[in-house]
C-alpha positions as CSV (number, residue, x, y, z in Angstrom):
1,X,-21.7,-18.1,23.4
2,X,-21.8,-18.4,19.9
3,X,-17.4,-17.4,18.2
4,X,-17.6,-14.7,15.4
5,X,-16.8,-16.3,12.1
6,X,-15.2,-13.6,10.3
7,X,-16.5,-13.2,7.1
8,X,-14.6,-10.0,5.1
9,X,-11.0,-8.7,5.5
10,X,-9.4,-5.7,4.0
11,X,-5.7,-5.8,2.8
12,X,-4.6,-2.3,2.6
13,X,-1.7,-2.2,0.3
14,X,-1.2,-4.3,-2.9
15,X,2.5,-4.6,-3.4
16,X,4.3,-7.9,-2.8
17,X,3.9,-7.8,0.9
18,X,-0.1,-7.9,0.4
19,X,0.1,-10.3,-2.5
20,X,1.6,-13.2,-0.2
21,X,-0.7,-12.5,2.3
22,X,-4.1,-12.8,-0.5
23,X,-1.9,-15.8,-1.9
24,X,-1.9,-17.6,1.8
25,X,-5.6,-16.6,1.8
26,X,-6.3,-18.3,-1.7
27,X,-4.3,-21.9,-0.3
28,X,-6.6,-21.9,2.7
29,X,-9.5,-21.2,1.3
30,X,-8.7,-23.7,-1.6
31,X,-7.6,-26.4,1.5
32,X,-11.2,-25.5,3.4
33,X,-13.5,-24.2,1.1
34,X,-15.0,-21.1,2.7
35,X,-17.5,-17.8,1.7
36,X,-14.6,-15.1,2.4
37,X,-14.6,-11.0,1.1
38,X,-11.6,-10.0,-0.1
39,X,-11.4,-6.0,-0.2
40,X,-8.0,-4.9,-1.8
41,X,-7.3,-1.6,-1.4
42,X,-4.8,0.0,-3.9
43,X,-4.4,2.4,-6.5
44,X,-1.1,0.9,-7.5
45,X,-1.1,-2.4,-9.7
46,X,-2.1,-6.0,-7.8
47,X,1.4,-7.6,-7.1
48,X,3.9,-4.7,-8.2
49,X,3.2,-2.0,-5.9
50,X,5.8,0.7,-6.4
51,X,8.4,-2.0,-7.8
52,X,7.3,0.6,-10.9
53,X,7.6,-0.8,-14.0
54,X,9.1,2.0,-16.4
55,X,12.1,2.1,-14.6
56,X,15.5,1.7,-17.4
57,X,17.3,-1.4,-17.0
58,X,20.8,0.1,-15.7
59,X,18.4,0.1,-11.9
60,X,19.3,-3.3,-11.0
61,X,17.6,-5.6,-8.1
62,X,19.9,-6.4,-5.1
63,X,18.8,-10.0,-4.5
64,X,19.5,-12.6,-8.0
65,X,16.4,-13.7,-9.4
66,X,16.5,-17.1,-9.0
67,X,16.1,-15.8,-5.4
68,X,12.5,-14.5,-5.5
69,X,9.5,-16.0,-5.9
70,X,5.9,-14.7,-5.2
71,X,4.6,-18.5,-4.8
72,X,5.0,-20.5,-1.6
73,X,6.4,-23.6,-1.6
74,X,6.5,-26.2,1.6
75,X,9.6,-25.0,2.6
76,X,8.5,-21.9,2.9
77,X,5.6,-21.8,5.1
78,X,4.0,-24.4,7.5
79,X,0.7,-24.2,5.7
80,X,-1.2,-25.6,2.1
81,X,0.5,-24.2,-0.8
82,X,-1.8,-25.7,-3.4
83,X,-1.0,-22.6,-6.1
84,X,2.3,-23.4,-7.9
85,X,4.2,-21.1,-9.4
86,X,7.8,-19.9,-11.0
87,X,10.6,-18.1,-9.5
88,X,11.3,-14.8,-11.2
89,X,14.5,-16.7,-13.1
90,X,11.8,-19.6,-14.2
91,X,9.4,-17.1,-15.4
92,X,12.5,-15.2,-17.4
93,X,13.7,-18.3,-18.9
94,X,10.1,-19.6,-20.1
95,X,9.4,-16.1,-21.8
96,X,12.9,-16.2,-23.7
97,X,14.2,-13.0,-21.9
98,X,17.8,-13.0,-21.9
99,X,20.6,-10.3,-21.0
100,X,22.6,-8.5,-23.1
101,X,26.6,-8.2,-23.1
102,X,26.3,-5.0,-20.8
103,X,25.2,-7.0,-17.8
104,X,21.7,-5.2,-17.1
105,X,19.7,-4.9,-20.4
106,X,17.1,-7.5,-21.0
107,X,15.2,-8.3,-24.3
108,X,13.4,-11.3,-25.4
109,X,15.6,-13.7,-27.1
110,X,18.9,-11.5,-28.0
111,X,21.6,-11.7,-25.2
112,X,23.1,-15.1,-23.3
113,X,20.5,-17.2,-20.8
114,X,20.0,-15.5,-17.9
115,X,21.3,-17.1,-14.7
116,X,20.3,-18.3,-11.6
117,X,22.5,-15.4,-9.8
118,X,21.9,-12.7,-12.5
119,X,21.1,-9.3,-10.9
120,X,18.4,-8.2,-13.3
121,X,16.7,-4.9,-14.1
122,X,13.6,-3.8,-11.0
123,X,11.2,-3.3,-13.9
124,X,11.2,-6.9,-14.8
125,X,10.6,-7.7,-10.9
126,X,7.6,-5.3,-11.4
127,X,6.4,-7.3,-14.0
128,X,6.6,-10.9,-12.7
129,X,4.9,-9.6,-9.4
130,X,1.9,-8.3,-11.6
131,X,1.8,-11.9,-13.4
132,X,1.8,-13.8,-10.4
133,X,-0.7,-11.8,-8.8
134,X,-2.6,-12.5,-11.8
135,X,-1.9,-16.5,-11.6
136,X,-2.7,-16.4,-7.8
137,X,-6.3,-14.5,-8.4
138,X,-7.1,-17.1,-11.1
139,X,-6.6,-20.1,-8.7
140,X,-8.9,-18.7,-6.0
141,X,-12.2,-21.3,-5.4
142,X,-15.6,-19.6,-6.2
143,X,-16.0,-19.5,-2.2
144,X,-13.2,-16.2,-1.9
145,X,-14.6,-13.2,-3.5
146,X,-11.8,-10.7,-4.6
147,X,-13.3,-7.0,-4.8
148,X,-10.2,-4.1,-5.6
149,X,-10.6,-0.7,-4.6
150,X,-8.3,1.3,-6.6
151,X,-8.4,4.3,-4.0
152,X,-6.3,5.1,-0.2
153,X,-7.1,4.1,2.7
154,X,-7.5,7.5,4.8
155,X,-8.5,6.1,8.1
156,X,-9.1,2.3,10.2
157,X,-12.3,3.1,12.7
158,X,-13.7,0.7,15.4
159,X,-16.8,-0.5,13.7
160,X,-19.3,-1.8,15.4
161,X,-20.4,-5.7,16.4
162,X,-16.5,-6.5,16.5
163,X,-15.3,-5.6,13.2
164,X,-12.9,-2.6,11.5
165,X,-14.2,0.2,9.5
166,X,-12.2,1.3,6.9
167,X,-12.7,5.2,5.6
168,X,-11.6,5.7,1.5
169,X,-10.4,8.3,0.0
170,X,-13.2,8.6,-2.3
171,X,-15.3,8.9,1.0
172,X,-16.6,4.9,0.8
173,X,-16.6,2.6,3.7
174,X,-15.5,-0.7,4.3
175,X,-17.0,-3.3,7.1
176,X,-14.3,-5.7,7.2
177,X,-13.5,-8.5,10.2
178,X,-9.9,-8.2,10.1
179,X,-7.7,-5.2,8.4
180,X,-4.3,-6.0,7.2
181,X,-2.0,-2.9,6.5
182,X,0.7,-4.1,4.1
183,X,1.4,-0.4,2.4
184,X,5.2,-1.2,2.7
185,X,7.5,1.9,1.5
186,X,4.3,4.4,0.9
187,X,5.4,7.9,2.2
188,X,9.0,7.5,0.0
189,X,6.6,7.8,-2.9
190,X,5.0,10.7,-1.4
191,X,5.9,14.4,-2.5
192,X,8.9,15.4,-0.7
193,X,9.0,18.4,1.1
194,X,10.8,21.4,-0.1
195,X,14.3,21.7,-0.5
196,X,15.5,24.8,1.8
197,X,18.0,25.0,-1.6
198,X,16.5,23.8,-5.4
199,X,19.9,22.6,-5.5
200,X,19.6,20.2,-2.3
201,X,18.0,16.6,-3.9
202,X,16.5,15.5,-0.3
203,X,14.9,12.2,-2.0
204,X,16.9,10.9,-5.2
205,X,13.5,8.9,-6.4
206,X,11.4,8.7,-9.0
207,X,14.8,8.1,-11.1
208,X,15.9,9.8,-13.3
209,X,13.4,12.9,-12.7
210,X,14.9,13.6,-9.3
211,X,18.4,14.3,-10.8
212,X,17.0,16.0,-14.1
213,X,18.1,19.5,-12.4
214,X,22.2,18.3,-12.6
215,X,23.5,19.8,-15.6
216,X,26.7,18.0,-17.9
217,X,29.9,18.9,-16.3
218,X,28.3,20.4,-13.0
219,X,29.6,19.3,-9.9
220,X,27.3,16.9,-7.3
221,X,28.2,15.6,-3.6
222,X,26.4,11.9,-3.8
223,X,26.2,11.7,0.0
224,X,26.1,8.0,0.8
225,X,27.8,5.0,-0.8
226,X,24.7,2.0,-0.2
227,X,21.9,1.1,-2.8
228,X,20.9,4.2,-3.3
229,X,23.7,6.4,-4.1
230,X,24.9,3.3,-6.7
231,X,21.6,4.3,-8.5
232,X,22.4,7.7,-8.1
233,X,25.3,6.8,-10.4
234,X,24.0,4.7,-12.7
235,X,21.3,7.3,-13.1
236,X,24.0,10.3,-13.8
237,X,26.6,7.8,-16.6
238,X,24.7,4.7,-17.5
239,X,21.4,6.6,-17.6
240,X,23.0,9.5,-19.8
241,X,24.9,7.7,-22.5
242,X,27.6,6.6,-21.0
243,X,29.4,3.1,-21.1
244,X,31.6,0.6,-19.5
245,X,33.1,-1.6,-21.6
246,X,35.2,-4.4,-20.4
247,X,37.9,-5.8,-22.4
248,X,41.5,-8.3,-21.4
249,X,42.5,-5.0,-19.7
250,X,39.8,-4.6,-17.1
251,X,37.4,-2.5,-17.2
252,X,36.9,1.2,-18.5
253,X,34.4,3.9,-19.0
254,X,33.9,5.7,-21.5
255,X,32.1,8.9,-21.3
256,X,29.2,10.2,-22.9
257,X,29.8,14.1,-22.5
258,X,26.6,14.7,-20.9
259,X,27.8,13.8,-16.8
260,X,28.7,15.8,-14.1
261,X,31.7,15.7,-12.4
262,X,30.4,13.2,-9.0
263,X,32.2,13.5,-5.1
264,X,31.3,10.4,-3.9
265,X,31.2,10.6,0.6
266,X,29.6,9.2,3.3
267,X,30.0,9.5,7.5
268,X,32.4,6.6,7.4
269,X,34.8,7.1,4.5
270,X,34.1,3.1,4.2
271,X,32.7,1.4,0.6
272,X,29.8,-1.0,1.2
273,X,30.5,-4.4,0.4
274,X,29.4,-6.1,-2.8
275,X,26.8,-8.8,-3.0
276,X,29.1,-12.0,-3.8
277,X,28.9,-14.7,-6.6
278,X,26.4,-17.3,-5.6
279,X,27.9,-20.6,-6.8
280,X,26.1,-23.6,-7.4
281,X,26.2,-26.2,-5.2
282,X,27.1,-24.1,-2.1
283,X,26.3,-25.4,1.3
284,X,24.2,-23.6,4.0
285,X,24.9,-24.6,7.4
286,X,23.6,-25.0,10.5
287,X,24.1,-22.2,12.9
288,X,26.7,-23.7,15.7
289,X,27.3,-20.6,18.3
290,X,24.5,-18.2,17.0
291,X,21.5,-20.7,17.8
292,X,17.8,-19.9,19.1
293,X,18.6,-22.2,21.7
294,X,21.5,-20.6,23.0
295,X,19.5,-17.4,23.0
296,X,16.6,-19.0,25.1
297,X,19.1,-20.0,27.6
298,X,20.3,-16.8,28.2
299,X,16.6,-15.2,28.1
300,X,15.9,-17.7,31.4
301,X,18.8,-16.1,33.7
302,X,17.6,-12.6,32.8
303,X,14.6,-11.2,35.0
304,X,12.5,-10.0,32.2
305,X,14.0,-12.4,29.3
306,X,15.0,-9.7,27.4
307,X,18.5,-9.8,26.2
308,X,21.4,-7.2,25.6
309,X,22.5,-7.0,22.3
310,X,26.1,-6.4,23.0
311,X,26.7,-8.7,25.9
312,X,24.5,-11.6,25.1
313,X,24.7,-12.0,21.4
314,X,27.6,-10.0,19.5
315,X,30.2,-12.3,21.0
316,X,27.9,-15.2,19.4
317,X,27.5,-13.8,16.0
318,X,31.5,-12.6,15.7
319,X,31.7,-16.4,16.7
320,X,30.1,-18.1,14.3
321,X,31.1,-15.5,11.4
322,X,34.7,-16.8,12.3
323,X,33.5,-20.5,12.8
324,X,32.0,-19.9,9.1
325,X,35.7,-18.8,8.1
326,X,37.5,-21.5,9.5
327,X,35.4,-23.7,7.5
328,X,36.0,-22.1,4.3
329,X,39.4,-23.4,4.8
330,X,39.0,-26.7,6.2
331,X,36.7,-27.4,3.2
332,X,39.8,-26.4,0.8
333,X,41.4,-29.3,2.5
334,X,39.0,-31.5,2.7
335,X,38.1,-31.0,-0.9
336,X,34.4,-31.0,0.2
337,X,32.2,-28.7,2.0
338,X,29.8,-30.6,3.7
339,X,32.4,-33.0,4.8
340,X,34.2,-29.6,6.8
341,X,31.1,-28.4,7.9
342,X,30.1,-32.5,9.5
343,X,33.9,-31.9,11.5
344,X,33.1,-28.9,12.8
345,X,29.5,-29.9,14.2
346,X,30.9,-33.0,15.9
347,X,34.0,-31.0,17.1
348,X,31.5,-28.2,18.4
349,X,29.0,-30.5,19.9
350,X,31.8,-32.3,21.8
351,X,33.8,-29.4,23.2
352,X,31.7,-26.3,22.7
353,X,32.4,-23.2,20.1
354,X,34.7,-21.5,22.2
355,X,37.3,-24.3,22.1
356,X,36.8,-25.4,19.0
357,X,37.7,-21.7,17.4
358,X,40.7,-21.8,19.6
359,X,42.0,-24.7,17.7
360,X,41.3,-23.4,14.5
361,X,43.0,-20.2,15.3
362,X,46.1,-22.2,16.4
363,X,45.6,-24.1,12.7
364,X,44.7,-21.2,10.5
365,X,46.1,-18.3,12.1
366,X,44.1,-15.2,13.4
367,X,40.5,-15.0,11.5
368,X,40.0,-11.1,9.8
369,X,36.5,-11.0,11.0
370,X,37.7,-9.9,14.8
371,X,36.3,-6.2,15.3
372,X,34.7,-6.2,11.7
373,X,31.2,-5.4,13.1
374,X,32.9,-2.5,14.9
375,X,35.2,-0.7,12.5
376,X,35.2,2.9,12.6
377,X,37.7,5.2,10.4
378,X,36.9,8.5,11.8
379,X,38.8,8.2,14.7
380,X,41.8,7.5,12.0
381,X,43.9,10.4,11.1
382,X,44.8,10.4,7.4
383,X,48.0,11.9,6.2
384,X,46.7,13.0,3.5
385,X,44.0,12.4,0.8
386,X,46.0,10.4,-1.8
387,X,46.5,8.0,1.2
388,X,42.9,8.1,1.9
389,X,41.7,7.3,-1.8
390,X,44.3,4.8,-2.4
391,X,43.2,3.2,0.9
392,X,39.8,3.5,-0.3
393,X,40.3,1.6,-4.1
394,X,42.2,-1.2,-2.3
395,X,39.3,-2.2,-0.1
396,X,37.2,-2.1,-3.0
397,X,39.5,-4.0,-5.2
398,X,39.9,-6.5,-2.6
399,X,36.1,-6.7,-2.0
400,X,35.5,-7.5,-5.4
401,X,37.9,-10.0,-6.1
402,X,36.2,-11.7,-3.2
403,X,32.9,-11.5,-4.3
404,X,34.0,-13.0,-7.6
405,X,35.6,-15.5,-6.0
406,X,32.3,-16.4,-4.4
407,X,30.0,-17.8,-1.9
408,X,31.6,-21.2,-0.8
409,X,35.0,-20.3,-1.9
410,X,36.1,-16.6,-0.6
411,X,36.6,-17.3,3.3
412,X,35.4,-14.0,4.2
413,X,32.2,-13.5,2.4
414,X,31.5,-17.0,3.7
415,X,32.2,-15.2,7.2
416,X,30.1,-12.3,6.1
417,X,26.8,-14.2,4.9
418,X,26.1,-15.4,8.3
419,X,24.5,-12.1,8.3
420,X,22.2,-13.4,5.7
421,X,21.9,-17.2,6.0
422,X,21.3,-16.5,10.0
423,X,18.8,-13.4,9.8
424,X,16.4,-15.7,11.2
425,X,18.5,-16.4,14.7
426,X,18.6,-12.4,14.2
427,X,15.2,-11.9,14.0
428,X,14.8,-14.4,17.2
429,X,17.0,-11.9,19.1
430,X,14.2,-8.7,18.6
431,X,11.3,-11.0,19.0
432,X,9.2,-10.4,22.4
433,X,10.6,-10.3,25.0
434,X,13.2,-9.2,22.4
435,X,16.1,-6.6,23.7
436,X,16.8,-4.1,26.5
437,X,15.7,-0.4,25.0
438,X,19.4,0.5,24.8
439,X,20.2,-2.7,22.5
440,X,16.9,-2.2,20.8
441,X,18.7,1.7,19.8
442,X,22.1,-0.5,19.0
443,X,20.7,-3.5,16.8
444,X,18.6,-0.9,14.6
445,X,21.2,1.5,14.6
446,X,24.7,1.2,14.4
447,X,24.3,-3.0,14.4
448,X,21.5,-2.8,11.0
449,X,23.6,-0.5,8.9
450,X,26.7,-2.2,9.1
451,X,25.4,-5.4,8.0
452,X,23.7,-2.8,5.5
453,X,27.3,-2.1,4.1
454,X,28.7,-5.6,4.9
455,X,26.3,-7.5,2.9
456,X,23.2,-6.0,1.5
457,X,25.4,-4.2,-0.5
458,X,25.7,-3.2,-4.1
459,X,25.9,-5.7,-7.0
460,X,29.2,-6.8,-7.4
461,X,29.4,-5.2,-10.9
462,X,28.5,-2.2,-9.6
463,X,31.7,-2.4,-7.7
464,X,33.8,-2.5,-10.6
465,X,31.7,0.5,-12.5
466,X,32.8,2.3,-9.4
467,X,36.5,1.8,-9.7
468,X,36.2,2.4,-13.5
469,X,34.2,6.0,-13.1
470,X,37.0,6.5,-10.5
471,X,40.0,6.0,-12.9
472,X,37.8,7.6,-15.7
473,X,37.9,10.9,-13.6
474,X,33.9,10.8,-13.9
475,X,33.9,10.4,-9.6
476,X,36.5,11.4,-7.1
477,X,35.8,10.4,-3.5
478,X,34.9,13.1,-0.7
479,X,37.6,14.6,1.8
480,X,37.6,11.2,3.7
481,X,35.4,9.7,6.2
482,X,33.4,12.4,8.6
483,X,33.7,15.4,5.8
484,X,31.8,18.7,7.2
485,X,29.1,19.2,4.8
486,X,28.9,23.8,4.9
487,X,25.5,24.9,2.7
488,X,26.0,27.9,0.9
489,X,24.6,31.5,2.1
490,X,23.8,32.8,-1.2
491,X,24.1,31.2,-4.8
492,X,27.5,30.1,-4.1
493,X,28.5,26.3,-3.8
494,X,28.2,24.0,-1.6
495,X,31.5,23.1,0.3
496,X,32.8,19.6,1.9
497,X,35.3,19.8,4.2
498,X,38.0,17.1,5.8
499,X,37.6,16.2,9.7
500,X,40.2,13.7,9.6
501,X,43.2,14.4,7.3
502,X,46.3,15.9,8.7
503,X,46.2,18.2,5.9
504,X,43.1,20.1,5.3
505,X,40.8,19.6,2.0
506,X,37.7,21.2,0.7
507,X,35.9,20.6,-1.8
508,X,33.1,22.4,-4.2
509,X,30.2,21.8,-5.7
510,X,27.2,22.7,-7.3
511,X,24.4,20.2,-6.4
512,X,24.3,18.0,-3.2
513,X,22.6,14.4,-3.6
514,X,21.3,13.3,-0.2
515,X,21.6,9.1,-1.2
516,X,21.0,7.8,1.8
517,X,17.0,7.7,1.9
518,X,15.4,6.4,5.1
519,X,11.7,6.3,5.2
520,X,10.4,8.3,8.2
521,X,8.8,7.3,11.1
522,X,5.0,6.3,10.6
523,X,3.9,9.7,12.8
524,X,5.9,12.0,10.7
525,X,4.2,11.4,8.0
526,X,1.3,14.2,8.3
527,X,-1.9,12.7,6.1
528,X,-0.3,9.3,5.5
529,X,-2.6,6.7,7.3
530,X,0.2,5.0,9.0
531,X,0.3,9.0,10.6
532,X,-3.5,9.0,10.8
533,X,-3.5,5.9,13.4
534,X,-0.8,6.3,15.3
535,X,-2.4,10.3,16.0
536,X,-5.8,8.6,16.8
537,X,-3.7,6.4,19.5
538,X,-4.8,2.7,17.5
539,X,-1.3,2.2,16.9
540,X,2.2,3.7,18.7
541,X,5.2,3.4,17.5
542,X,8.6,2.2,19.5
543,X,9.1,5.7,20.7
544,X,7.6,5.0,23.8
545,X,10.8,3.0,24.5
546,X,13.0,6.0,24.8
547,X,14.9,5.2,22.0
548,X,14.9,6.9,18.3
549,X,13.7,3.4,16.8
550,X,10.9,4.5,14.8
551,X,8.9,1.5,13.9
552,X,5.4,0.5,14.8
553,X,5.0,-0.9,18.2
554,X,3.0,-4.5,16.9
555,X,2.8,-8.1,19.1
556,X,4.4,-11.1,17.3
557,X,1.5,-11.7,15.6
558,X,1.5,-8.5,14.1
559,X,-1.1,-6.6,15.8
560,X,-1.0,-3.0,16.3
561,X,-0.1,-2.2,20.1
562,X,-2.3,1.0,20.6
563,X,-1.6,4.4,22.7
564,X,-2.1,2.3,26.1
565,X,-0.4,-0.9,25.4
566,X,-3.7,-2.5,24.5
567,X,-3.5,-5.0,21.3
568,X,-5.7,-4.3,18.8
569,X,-7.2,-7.7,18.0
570,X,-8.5,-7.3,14.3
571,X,-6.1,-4.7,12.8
572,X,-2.9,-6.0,11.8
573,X,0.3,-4.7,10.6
574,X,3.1,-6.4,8.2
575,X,5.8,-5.4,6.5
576,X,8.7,-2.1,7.0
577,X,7.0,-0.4,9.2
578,X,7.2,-2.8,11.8
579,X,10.7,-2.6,11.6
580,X,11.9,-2.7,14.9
581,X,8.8,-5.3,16.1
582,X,11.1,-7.3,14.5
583,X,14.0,-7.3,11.9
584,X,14.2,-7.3,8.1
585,X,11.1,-6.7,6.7
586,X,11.8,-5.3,3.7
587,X,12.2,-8.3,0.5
588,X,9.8,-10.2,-1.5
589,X,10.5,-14.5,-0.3
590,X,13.0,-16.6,-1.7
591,X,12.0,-20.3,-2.9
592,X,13.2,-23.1,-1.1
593,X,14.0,-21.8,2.5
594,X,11.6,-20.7,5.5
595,X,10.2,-16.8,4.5
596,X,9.4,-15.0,7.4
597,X,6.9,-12.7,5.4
598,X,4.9,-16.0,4.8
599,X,5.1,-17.0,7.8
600,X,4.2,-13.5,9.7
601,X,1.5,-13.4,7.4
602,X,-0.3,-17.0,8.4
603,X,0.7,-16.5,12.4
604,X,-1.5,-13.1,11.6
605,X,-4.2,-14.6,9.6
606,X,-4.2,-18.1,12.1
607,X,-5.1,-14.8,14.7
608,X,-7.4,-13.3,12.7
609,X,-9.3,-16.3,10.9
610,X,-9.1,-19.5,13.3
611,X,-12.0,-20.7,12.0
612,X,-10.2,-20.6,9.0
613,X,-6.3,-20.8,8.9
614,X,-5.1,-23.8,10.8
615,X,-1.5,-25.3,10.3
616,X,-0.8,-28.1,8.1
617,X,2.1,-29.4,9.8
């Protein structure tokens, strides 16, 4: 029997997701020359997606740019990576930009160098993705043929002689061997649907047209205190004249007349953590509790090999968050990192984690990380809400000093970026046979946003505006963690009411921000295609798990799992709506370490295209 030899694929989606997956298709096919159709199907830009690029500078990335690249290197994957390219700091520095004294403006050649660990404005990401998609394009061989569709995809059909047929919205076809959907955050682009009040903001995004209805001096409830609601912010002082100016004092803001008086709340009454100072030279280890190995040992005295999140692994990650502490310490000593990090591998490997943390703990004293991953205010009663908000700035303070302090240095954050510099042990836990259905609704819920608001937090200077809009009288925080959020009947305002103070507060307001946007499940989206195929039954999402994960259901090598259980061999699925699949699928690759979206995207294409995509190590 003669083996199809694909000869077409279509990548549905153009953003930064698609882009690595067309740049692993360009280092094969410049490895082992081969005829190859490359139908790109977008009507957003090659490369930038909806990283838009006429966002204002004060919307600031939360990864540092010398932390993103859009070429592989051989760290990064396990296959050719013949295309060289620049990380987005590299590209910065070669084209003179530079930032300005306000910590987010960039222009070529006024301001200081920008840094490795700079935060910079999204637009500039926008950019550099649309340049490197660009670069990649021009390195292709003659044998790939790169055709763009600057349309929708509407619909994926079975086509016939074993391929995928894929319906436009301009009512074209496309015969293609293998589909790839990549269409990463679509449907929060889409229209939102109407407010039941024009004063509700539902979906804070584009920015700052969202917000436009908040008048100067009217009061807004910014529900949330993540990512989002610190653009929210930005948006409603930064964005409207305001400034913060920093002097031997601190820092203070100074007004611009045009804000609105902010209430800044969320369900917890708890601040989200700020991204710390990466310092140069700082070591990554080598897990020592939270390893794959451990997990696979576990997975083989379970029936099915599927784990349970609490049991089997929180007691590991708490342990090596504290293990990660404890050598924050010893390296003070020591004088040297990597020479504290060598004693606690040999001590580990001779006596096990478990009695190695009980003679740091006899050292050092008791490690803050116990019950961090657990901490929950709203079963605290407050006395009152001057306790609350002074409570409130102190962890903030405290947080920031911290994350100035920086990785390698501050113990905690060093505890904290295991949840980072680990995600890949993390990601090991959800891969098949993955969890139990009740720690599959644990990990992606109350497990994900905590490490959320422990470390994919805001910008650490994004902390200190906060403080500074507090003592400027620009924001006051909400009636503590848990407030009661009452709609108004008429035209009258909106009120927030305390749950957890001894003595009752409510609050007023005019407008109410909802700032915690999360994208909804792939068959709530009515006309979207994600919604199209999971109502024809070619793709089901996790709900068939019995738990409120909304994610599509896909096998590890990211093919769509349809209404039966069936995998669909030659349509594919990468990217954030997979999240629950697997874990973290949301970023654009860093250089230098193992990316998981490269990686996803060769295991997918090494299924798709044998003939093809082989490993080069």
């Amino acid at each position: 029997m003669v083996s199809h030899i694909p000869l077409s694929v279509a990548l549905v989606g153009a953003g930064s997701r698609g882009l690595g997956v067309f740049e692993r298709l360009v280092a094969h096919c410049l490895e082992r020359p081969t005829p190859l159709t490359v139908h790109l199907i977008d009507p957003q830009p090659f490369g930038a997606g909806f990283h838009l690029s006429d966002q204002p500078d004060h919307l600031l990335l939360n990864t540092v740019c010398g932390q993103l690249s859009a070429f592989a290197d051989a760290r990064m994957v396990d296959g050719p990576v013949p295309v060289v390219g620049p990380s987005l700091h590299e590209w910065c520095r070669r084209r003179d930009l530079r930032l300005a004294d306000d910590g987010y403006t960039v222009r070529a050649g006024e301001g200081r160098e920008i840094q490795p660990n700079d935060f910079l404005p999204r637009r500039l990401l926008s950019e550099y993705l649309a340049w490197a998609a660009e670069e990649i394009t021009g390195a292709a061989p003659e044998s790939l043929t790169l055709i763009r569709h600057r349309t929708t995809a509407v619909d994926v059909l079975p086509g016939g002689s074993g391929t995928e047929t894929v319906v436009l919205a301009d009512g074209s076809r496309i015969e293609a061997d293998a589909v790839f959907v990549t269409v990463g955050h679509h449907s929060l682009y889409l229209p939102a649907a109407p407010a039941p009040d024009p004063r509700l903001v539902t979906r804070p995004y584009p920015l700052p047209t969202a917000l436009d209805g908040i008048g100067p001096g009217e009061r807004v409830a910014v529900l949330g205190m993540g990512l989002t609601a610190m653009d929210v912010l930005a948006t409603l002082t930064l964005g409207r004249g305001g400034k913060h100016l920093t002097d031997a004092a601190g820092m203070r803001y100074l007004p611009s007349g045009r804000e609105p008086s902010i209430v800044l709340t969320n369900r917890s009454g708890m601040p989200s953590r700020s991204r710390p100072r990466l310092r140069q030279g700082r070591v990554r280890f080598a897990p020592l509790a939270l390893t794959t190995e451990r997990l696979d040992e576990i997975r083989s005295g379970t029936p099915d090999g599927r784990l349970d999140f609490t049991r089997d692994v929180l007691p590991l990650i708490e342990a090596e968050m504290a293990l990660a502490y404890y050598r924050t310490l010893l390296a003070r000593e020591y004088g040297d990192a990597t020479s504290a990090g060598l004693e606690l591998a040999r001590r580990c490997a001779r006596g096990g984690h478990e009695a190695l943390l009980g003679e740091l703990r006899a050292r050092f004293g008791r490690c803050p990380v116990a019950g961090i991953l657990s901490a929950d205010l709203t079963d605290r009663q407050w006395t009152g809400y001057d306790v609350y908000r002074d409570w409130f700035t102190a962890e903030v303070a405290a947080d920031l000093a911290e994350a100035r302090e920086g990785l390698g240095v501050a113990p905690l954050k060093e505890a904290l970026e295991v949840l980072r510099d680990h995600r890949d042990v993390l990601r090991a836990v959800i891969d098949p046979p993955g969890v139990d259905d009740a720690s599959l609704a644990t990990f992606f819920g109350e497990f994900a946003s905590t490490v959320n608001r422990l470390v994919i937090g805001p910008q650490l200077d994004r902390s200190a505006e906060l403080l500074s809009l507090i003592d400027a009288g620009i924001v006051r925080l909400g009636p503590g963690p848990r407030p009661k959020i009452v709609a108004p009947a008429g035209q009258g305002p909106w009120r927030l009411e305390s749950t957890c103070l001894a003595r009752p507060l409510r609050m007023e307001v005019d407008h109410v921000v909802q700032a915690h946007v999360r994208e909804p499940g792939a068959d709530r989206v009515a006309g979207s295609l994600l919604g199209t195929l999971v109502a024809a039954g070619r793709v089901r999402t996790l709900a068939h798990r019995g738990t409120a994960v909304q994610g599509l259901d896909v096998t590890r090598q990211g093919q769509g799992v349809d209404r039966t259980g069936t995998p669909q061999p030659r349509l594919f699925f990468l990217g954030p709506h997979t999240e629950g699949s697997s874990y973290y699928n949301h970023y654009v690759p860093s250089p230098g370490v193992p990316s998981r979206a490269l990686l996803d995207a060769e295991l997918a294409l090494r299924t798709a295209l044998p003939s093809l995509i082989t490993r080069k190590r």
